[in-house]
N, C-alpha and C positions, 0 to 999 in steps of 0.2 A: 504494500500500500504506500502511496505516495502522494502531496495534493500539485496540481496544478495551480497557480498564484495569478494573480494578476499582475502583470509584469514590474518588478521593484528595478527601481535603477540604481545601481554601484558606479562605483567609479570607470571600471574597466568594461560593463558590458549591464543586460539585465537576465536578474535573476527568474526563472519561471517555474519550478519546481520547488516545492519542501521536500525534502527528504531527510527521515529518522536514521543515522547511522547505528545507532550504538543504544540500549535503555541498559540502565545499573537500578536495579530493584531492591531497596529494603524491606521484607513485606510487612504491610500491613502499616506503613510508614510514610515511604516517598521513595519517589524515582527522579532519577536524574536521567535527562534526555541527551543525545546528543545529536546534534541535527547541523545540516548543511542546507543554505539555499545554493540551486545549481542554475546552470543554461537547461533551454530544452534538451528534453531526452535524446531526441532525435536527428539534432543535430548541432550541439552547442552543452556540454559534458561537463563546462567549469561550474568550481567550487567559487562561487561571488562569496559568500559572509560562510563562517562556520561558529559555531558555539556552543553552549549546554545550557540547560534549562532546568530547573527544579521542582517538581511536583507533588506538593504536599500538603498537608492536612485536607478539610473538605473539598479538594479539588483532586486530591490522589482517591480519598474515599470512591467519588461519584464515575471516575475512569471504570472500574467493576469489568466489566468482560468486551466492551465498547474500546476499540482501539483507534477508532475514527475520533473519539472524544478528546484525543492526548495528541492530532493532529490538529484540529479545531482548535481547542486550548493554546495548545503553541504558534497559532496562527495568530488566533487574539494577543499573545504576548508579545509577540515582532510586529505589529501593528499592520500585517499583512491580509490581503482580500482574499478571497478562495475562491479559483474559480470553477475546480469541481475535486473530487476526491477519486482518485486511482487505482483498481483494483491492479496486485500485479508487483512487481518488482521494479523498480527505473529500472535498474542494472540490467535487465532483460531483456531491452532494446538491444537491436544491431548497433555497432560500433561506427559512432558519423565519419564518413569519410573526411580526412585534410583533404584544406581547402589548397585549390594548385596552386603552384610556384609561380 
């Protein structure tokens, strides 16, 4: 799973993808996310912004079996738009061609 963003703009390019790298689970406590905004999947592979994020008390509670909630959430936190949620892996896309010389 992955969301789709409304295009944010960095310095070098924009970002169009969220993607979860990494979750470090305390249970019954809090999770620490780690997450990347990327280029398109499909053709545009960079890492614009990376960080981690921390999810806890009544907002780790209400996560429960819902893994779209901890995407949503962390969208809310980077003050990012959603423009839909992605069944699937990014990493699963074919590898974008370089661009020619």
């Amino acid at each position: 799973m992955y969301l789709k963003i409304e295009p944010a703009l960095y310095r070098t390019g924009q970002a169009k993808c969220l993607v979860i790298r990494n979750t470090s689970v305390q249970l019954g406590s809090r999770a620490v996310i780690e997450w990347s905004l990327m280029g398109d999947q499909e053709t545009d592979r960079r890492d614009y912004e990376s960080g981690g994020s921390q999810l806890a008390g009544d907002e780790y509670l209400a996560w429960g079996q819902n893994d779209a909630y901890v995407y949503e959430w962390l969208a809310t936190q980077l003050n990012l738009t959603v423009a839909s949620i992605e069944n699937g892996n990014y990493w699963d896309a074919p590898v974008p061609a370089a661009p020619p010389v």
